[in-house]
VOGU-3710 file (C-alpha; in Angstrom, 3 decimals, decimal comma):
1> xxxxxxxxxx> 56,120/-72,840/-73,591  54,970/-69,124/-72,601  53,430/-67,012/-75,619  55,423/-64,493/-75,655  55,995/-61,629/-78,033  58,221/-60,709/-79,549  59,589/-64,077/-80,055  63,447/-64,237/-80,157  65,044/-67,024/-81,704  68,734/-65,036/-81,017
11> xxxxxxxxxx> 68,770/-63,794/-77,779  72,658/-62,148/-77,936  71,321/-58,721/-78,643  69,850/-58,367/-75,182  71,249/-57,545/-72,009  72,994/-60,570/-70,216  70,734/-59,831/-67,317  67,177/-59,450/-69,386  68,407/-62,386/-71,546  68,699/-64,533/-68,575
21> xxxxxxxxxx> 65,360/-63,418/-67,586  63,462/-63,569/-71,281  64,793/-67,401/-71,124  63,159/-68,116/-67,728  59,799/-66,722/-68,918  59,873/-67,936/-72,111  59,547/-71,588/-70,553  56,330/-71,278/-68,385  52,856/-72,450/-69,478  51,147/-71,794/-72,917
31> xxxxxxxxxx> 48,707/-70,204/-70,334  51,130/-67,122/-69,794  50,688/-64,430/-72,471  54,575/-62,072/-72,168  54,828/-59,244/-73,506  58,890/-57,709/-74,101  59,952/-54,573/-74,051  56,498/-52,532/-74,221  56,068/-49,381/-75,144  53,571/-46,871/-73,487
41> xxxxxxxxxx> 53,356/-42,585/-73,336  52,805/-41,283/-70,134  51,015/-38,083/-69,923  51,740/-34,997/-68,016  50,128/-31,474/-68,280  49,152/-30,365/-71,771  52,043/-29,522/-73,002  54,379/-32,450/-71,995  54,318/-36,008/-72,270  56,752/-39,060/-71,278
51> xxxxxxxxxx> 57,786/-42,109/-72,810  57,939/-45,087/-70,927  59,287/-48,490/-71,362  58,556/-51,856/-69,027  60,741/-54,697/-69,555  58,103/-57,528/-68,861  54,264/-57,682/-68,632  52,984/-61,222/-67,789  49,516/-61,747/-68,543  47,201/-65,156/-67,095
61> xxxxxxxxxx> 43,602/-65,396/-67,467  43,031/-67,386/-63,850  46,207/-65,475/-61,865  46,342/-61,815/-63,536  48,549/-59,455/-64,788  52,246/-58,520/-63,176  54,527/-55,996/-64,833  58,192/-56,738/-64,000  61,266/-54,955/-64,299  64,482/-55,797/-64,450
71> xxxxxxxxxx> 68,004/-54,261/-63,347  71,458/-55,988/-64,195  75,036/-55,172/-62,741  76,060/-55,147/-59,123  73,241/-53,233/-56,726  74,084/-51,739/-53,807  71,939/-49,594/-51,706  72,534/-46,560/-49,251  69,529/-45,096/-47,579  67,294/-44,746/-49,811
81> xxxxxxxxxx> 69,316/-45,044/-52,717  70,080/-47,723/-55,311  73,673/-47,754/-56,543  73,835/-49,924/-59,659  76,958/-50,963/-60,966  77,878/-52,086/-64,609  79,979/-55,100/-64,287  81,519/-54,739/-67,581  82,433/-50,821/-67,175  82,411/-49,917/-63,550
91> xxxxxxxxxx> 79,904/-47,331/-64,449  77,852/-45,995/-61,328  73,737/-45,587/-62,226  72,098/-43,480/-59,301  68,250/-45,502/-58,903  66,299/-42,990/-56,555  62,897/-43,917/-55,495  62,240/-40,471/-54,182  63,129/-39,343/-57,777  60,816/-42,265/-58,982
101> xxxxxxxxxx> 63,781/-43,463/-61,346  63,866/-46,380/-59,785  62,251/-50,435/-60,833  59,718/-50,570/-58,427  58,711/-46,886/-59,629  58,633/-47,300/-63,309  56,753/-51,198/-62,630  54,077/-49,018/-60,827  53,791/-46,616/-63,271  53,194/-48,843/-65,892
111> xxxxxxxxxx> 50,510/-50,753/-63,463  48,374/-47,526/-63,238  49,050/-47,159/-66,900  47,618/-50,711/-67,567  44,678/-50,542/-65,187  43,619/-47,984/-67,083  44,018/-49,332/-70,580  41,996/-52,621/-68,676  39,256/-50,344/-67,465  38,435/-48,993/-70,945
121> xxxxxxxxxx> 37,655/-52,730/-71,856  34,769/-52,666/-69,068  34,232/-50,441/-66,393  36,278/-51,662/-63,174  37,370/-54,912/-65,277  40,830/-54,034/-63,309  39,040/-55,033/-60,034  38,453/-59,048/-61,349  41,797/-59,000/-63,542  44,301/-57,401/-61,006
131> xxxxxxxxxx> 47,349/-56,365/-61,889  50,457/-55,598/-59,763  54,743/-54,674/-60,043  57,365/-56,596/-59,755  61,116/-56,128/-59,794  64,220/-58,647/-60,803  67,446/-58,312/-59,944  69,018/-61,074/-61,879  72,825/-60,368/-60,452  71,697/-59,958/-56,812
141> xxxxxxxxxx> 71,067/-63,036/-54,430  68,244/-60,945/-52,655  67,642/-62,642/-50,043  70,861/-61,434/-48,473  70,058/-57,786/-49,205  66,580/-57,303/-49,132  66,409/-56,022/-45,278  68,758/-53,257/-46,225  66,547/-51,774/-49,100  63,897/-49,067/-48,934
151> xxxxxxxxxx> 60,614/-49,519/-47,216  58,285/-50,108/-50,305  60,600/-52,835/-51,399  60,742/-54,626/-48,364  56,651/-54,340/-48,047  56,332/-56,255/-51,170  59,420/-58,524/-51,137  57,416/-61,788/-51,813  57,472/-59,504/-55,329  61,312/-58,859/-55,684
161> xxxxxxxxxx> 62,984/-61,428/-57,448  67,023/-62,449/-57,303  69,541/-64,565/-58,901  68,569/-67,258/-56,780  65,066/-67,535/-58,088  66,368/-68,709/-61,533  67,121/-72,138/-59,946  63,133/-72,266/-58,631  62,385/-73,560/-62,317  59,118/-72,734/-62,589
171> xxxxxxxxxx> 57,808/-71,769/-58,833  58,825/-67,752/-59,044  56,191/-66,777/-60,862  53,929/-68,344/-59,200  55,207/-66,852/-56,671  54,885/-63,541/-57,155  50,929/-63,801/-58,058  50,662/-65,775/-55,065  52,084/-62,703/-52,326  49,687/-60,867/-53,828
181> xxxxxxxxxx> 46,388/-62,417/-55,058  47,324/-65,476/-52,640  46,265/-68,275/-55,462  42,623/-66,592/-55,885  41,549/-66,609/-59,148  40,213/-63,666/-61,207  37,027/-63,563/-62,314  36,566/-62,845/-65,968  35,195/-64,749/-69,241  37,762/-66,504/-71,709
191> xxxxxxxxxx> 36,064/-63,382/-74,598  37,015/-60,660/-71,534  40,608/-61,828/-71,310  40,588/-61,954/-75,157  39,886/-58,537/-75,192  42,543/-57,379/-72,575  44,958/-58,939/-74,834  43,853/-57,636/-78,197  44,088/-54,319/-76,331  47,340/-54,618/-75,234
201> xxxxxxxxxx> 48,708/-55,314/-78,597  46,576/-52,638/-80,177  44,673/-54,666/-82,651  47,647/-55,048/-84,432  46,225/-58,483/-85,534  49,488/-59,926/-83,113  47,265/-62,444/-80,968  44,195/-62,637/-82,510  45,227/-63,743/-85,900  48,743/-65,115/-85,411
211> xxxxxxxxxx> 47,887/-67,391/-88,852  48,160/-64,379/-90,656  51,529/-63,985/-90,599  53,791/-66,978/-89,328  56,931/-67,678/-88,340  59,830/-65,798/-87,358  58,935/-62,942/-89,664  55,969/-61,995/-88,160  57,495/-62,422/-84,355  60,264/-59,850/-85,451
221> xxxxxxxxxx> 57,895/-57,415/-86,561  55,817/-57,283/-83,326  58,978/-54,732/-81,976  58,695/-52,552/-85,014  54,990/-51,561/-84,198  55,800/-49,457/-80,590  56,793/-46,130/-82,763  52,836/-47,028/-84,585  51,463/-47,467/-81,070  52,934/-44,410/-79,620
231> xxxxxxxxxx> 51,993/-42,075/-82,517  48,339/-43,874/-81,970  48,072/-42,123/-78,354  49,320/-38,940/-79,016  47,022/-38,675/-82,320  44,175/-39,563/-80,278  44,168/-36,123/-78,464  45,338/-34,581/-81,050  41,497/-32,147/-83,112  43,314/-32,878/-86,616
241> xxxxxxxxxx> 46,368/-34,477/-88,237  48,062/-35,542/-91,610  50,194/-38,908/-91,202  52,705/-39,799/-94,058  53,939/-42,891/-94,481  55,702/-44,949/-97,240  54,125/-48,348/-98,174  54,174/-50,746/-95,244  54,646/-48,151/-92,267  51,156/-49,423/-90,876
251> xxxxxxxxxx> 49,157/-46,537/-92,039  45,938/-48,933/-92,123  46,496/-49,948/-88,846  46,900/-47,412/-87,085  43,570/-45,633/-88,969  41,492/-48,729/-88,166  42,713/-48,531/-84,583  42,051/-44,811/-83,696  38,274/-45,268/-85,617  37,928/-48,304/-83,048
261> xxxxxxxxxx> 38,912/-46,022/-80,340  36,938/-43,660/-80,750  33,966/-46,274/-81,361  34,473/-47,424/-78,121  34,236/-44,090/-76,748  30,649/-43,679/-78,002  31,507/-41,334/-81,084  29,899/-41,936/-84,233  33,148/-42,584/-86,480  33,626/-41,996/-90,768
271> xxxxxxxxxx> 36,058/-44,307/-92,466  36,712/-43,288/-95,648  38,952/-45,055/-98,095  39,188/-44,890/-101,793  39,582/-48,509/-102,976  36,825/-50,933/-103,060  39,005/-54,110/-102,212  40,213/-51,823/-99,024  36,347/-50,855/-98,845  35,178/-54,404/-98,500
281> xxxxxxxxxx> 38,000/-56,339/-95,956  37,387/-53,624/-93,727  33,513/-53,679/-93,683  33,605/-57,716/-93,441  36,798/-58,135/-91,065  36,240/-55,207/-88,717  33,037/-54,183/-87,661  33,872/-51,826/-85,258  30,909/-50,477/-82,882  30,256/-46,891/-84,001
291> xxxxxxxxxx> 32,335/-47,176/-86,967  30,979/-46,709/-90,626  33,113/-47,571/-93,737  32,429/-45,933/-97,428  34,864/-45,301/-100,428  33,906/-42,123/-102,121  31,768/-44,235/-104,235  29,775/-46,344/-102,076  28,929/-43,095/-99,556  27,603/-41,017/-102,308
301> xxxxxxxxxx> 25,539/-43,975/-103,449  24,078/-44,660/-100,077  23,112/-40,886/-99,509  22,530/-39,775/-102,986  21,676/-43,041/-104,930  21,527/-43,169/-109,405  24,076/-40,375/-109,718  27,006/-40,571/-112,184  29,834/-40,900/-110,285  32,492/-41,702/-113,141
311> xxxxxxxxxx> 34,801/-39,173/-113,557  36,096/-37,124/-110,585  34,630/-33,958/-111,865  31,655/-36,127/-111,791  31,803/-37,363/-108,319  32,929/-33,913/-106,584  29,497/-32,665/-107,838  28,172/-35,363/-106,627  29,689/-35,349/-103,021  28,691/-31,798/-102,615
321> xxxxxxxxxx> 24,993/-32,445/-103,377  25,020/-34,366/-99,875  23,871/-32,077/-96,726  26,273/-32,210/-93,787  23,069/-32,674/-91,611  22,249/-35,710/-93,145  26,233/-37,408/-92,503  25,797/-37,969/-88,449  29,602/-38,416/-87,822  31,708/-37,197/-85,064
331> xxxxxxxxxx> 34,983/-38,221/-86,669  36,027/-38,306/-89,744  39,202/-40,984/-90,518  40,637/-41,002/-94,301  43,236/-43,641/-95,474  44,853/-43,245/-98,819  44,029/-40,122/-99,484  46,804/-39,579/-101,936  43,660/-40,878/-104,182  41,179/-38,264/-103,206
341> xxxxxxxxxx> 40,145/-34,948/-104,532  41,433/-31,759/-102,870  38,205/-30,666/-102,577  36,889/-34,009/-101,434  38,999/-33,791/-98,608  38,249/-30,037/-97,973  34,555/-30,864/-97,671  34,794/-33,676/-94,734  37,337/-31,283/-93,049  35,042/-28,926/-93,172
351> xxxxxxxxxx> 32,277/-30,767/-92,089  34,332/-31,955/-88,905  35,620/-28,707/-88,042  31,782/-27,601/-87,674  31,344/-30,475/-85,309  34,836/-29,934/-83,548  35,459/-33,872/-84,174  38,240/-35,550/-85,158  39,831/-35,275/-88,585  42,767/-37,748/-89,308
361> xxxxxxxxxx> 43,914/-37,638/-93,088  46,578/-40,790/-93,946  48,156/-40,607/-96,956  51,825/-41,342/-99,007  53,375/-39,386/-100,728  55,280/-41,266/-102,783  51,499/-42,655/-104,808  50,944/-39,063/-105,279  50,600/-37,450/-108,689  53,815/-35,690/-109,867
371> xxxxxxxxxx> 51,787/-33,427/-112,162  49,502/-32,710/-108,768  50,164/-29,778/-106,978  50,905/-30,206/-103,097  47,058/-30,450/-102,419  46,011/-27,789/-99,705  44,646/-30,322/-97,273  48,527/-31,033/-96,730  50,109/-27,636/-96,686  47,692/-26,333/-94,524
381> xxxxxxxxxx> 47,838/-29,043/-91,534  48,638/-27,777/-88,594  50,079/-31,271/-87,395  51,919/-33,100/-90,011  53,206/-36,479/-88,621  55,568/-39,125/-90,159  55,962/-42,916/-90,049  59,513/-44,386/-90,406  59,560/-47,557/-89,310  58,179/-50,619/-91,887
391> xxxxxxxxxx> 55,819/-53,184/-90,389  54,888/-54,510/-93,333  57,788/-55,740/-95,661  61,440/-57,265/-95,310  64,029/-55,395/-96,064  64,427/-57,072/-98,941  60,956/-56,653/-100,644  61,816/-52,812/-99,161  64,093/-52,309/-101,192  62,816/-53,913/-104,598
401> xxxxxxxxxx> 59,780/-51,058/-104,314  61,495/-48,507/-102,999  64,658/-48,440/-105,482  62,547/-48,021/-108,261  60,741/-44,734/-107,634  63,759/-43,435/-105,971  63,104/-44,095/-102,357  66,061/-43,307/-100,309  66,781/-46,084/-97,024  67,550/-43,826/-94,534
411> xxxxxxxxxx> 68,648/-45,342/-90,779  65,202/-44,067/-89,587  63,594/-47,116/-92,072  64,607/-50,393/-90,090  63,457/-53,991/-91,607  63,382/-57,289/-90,451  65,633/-59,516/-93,027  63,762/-62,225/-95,168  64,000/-63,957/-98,835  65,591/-62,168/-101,893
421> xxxxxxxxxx> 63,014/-61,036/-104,525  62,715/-63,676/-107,280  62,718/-63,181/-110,834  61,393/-65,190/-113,688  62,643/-64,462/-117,152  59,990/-66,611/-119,355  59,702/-66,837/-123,100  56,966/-68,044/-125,354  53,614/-68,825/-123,787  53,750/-67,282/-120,476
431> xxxxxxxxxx> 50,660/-68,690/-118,691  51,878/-72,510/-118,673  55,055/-70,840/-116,981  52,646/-69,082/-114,289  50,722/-72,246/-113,141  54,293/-73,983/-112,699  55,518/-70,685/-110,685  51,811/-71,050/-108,489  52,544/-75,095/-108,497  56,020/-74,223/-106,712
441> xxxxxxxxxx> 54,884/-72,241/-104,229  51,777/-74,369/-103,158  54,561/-77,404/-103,220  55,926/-79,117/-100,305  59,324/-76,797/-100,922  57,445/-73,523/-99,523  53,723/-74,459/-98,820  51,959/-71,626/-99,325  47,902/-72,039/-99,180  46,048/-70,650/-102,261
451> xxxxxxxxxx> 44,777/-67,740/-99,607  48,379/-66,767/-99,459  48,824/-65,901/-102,599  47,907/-62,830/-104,444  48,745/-62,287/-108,326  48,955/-58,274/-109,024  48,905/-57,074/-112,801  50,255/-53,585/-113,584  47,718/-53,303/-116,586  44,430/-53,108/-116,616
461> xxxxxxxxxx> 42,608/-56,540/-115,579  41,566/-56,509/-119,370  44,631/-56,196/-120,444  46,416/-58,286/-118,399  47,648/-62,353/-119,536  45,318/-63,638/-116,646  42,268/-61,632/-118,568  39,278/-64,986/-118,765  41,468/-66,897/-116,676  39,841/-68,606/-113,733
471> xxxxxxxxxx> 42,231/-72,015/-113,124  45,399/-72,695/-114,173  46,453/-76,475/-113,738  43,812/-76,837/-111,400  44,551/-73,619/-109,264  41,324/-71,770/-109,316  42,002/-67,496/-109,824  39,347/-65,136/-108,019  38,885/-61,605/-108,674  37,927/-61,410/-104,825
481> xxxxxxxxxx> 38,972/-62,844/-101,722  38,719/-66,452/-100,709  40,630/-69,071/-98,950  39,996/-71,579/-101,527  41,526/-69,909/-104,441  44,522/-67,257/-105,508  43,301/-64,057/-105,663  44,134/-62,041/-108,804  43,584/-58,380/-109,260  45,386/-55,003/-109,971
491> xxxxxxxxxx> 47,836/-53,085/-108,263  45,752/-50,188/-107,730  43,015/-51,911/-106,733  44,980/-53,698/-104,041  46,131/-50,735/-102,584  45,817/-50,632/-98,617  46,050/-54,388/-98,872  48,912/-56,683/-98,226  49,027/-60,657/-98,959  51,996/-62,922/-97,713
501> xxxxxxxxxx> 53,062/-63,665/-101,261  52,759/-61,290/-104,174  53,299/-62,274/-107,539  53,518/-59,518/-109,798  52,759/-60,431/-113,773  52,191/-58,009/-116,786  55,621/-56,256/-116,209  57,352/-54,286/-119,588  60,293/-51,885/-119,480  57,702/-48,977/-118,846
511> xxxxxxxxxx> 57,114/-50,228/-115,619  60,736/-48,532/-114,571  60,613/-45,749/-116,663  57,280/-44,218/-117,208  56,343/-42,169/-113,408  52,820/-43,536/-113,181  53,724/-47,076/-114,279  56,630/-47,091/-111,638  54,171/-46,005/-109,100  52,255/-48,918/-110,204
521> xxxxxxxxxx> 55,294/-51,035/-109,498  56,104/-49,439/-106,165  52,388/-50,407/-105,072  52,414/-53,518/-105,885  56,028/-54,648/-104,811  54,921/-53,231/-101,110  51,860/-55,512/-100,508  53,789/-58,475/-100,404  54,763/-59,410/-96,362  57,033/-62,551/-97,056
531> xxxxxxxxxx> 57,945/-63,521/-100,535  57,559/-60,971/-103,218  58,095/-62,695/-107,403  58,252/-60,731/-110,595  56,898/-62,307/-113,476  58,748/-61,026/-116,808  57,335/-62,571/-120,185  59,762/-60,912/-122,299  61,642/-61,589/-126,106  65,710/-61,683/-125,618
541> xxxxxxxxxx> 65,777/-58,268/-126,588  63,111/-57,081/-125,022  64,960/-58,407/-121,493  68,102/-56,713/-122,439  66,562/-52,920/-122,972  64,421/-53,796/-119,812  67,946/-54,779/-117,925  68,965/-51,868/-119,060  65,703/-49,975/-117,749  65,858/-51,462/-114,599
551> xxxxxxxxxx> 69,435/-50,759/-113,636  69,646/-47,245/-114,055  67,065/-47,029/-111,216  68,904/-49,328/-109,192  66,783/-52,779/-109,492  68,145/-56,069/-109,316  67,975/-59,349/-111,511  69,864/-60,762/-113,924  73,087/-60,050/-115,434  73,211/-55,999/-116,141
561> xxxxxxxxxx> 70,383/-55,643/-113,599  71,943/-54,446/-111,081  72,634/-55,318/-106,724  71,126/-53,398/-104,529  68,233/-55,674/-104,297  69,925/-58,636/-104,128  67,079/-60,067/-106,331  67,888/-63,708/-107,600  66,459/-66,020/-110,545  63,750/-68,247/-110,590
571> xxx> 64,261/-70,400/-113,638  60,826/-71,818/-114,483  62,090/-73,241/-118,142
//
């Protein structure tokens, strides 16, 4: 069976026509990498830019690359004119070559659009991996019609597919790379054809890591990253920018990304990030050519080693004893700067400007202070950009973090549907209870690895339950990452992370009331990809006042605790 992305286990929401056609591809060789429904910006003059969309590109390492198109309905053609007709509503679609609004048109147009994103891999990589158009017209038995078409589809009409091709099994793709390549085979290494296809799925982590998130989940979310990869181009021409984003919106990713870019491009890149847990899987999991990654901390003790750094007043004054001539950076990138100084922020931008880099500030606005005033680095941007669309979370976990600080679910915010958020009411000695929770989830009823599994405390770590806890029934508890053990940790120190499974412990009716604490909650409720589990170790009384706590911001439980988050009970007793 073809890779192909994303996968679609209900196929009803497509087109009868692209259906038909998604089910044909979907059933070639492991060989064939498919991507649906891909999203690209075409550019014009300064001012003006196009978004374009092609149905199909079909990727092999030995045969090469075709991008296909498809057009349903009835087609009829006068001069040099396509007439397509909806079958269902007799509607007439004009399809004028001349006007380039045709298949064939927008197939070439995204082949000049993928050469190009080929030839950044390697210079004239396009010239051993070629790539070519095709066109389908799944209602159309083309064979009668072809000779009646316009010239530059008969020319390539070994390349234009009909209804009668779904009954060649297999052959038709094979086919089309044979009209044009005639069965030769490219000429490029298996770590080449690697790279084409972490470039076409913008080191989203969508082929190279597919362990990291399995399943149908993680197939559904491929679709929800084209509005990330389409703010990713035009940011990447753009001198400065502030992106806001709630938790989940790919923030991260699309940061990472535009530092690799620019890597790539021979610029000398800053990656700045506050937290050291963000600090470290980024300097051990991407190491990006040209690319540098500090939090605050770590920079100012690699250029200005043994100063105090432990207050912020602290490490301003210590940030602004470093000379701009010794930081050799083209680019400066910042993720969560919601975290950072004012004048932190002020003194990279400034530092960039100088250079006439690249400044790109990521932040969310919903983990910043509400005793902060808007800080100037914001009000001042000249292009403020926003992410809408969750990549991260179900709808479910969604809605558990953002109901509590008040997050509205507008239409813009569209999630893929997964579990409920559970909810375990324990009494008495709650760390017995927590192995039994971990001993569910590693057990043969979900099998979850120990890597998958992140514990989050909204305290302190020395004030948490799990404080001198390192195994529990045998489950061994890290304070770091490792794929032998469940990693436990903060929520704020987790920020910019994520983890398939998130079990959140330490939770008291402040969590829901208190602004900071809720924040707290929000954080650590939207790191969780899959399967998100509150852990409440609470008297009877104390879970009735934090029932009552919890509804009146909308959360879900038991009882009193209210719907919207459709939360449900995980009886551990």
């Amino acid at each position: 069976m073809a890779q192909i992305y994303p996968m679609k286990e209900d196929l009803s929401e497509l087109p009868y026509s692209e259906m038909r056609v998604y089910d044909a591809l979907s059933k070639l060789g492991d060989e064939f990498y498919i991507f649906h429904s891909v999203q690209w910006i075409k550019r014009g003059n300064k001012w003006k830019s196009t978004w374009k969309e092609n149905d199909f590109l079909i990727l092999h390492k030995l045969l090469g690359a075709i991008v296909l198109e498809i057009k349903g309905g009835d087609i009829e053609c006068h001069g040099t004119v396509f007439h397509q007709i909806n079958s269902k509503s007799n509607e007439v679609s004009i399809l004028n070559p001349e006007k380039k609004n045709d298949p064939l048109s927008q197939a070439i147009d995204g082949v000049y659009h993928y050469r190009k994103v080929i030839d950044s891999i390697a210079t004239n990589l396009s010239d051993r991996f070629p790539i070519e158009a095709a066109v389908w017209f799944p209602n159309v038995n083309i064979s009668n019609k072809i000779s009646s078409f316009p010239l530059k589809y008969r020319e390539i009409s070994g390349a234009v597919l009909g209804n009668e091709h779904f009954n060649k099994e297999k052959q038709f793709i094979y086919d089309i790379f044979n009209f044009y390549y005639n069965r030769q085979k490219t000429n490029i290494t298996d770590e080449e054809f690697q790279k084409i296809l972490d470039q076409i799925a913008m080191d989203f982590e969508l082929i190279t890591a597919p362990a990291a998130r399995k399943g149908e989940l993680e197939h559904a979310f491929l679709k929800l990253t084209n509005e990330q990869i389409g703010l990713l181009d035009y940011i990447s021409e753009q001198q400065s920018a502030t992106i806001q984003g709630v938790a989940g919106t790919g923030k991260t990713l699309i940061a990472k990304e535009a530092a690799r870019r620019f890597g790539t491009e021979g610029r000398k890149v800053l990656f700045l990030c506050f937290n050291k847990l963000l600090f470290t899987d980024l300097l051990h999991r991407y190491p990006y050519k040209n690319v540098t990654y500090f939090n605050i901390n770590s920079l100012i003790a690699y250029y200005r080693p043994g100063l105090d750094t432990s207050t912020k007043e602290l490490r301003v004054k210590a940030l602004q004893q470093i000379d701009w001539d010794e930081l050799n950076y083209d680019d400066v990138i910042i993720d969560e700067a919601q975290d950072f100084e004012n004048s932190e922020i002020l003194y990279f931008k400034d530092l960039v400007e100088l250079r006439e880099g690249h400044f790109f500030v990521f932040y969310d606005k919903n983990q910043l202070s509400t005793t902060r005033e808007v800080p100037e680095w914001i009000l001042n941007s000249e292009c403020k950009l926003l992410l809408t669309k969750n990549c991260r979370n179900t709808r479910e976990i969604a809605l558990t973090a953002y109901n509590v600080i008040d997050i509205e679910l507008n239409q813009k915010i569209t999630m893929v549907s997964g579990e409920q958020t559970s909810i375990s009411f324990v009494k008495g000695e709650s760390l017995p209870m927590l192995a039994r929770l971990l001993n569910i989830l590693t057990g043969d009823k979900y099998g979850y690895e120990y890597r998958d599994i992140t514990i989050l405390s909204l305290r302190t770590e020395l004030n948490s339950i799990l404080h001198n806890t390192n195994k529990l029934s045998g489950i061994p508890i890290l304070r770091e990452k490792s794929n032998s053990a469940v990693l436990f940790t903060t929520a704020k120190k987790f920020k910019g992370l994520e983890s398939r499974v998130v079990v959140i412990i330490d939770i008291d009716k402040n969590c829901f009331i208190n602004e900071e604490k809720k924040r707290d909650f929000y954080i650590a409720c939207s790191r969780a990809t899959q399967k998100l589990l509150l852990f409440i170790n609470a008297s009877d009384k104390e879970i009735e006042e934090m029932a009552n706590a919890i509804s009146s911001n909308h959360f879900a439980a038991k009882g009193k605790i209210a719907m919207k988050t459709q939360s449900k009970v995980l009886d551990l007793q």
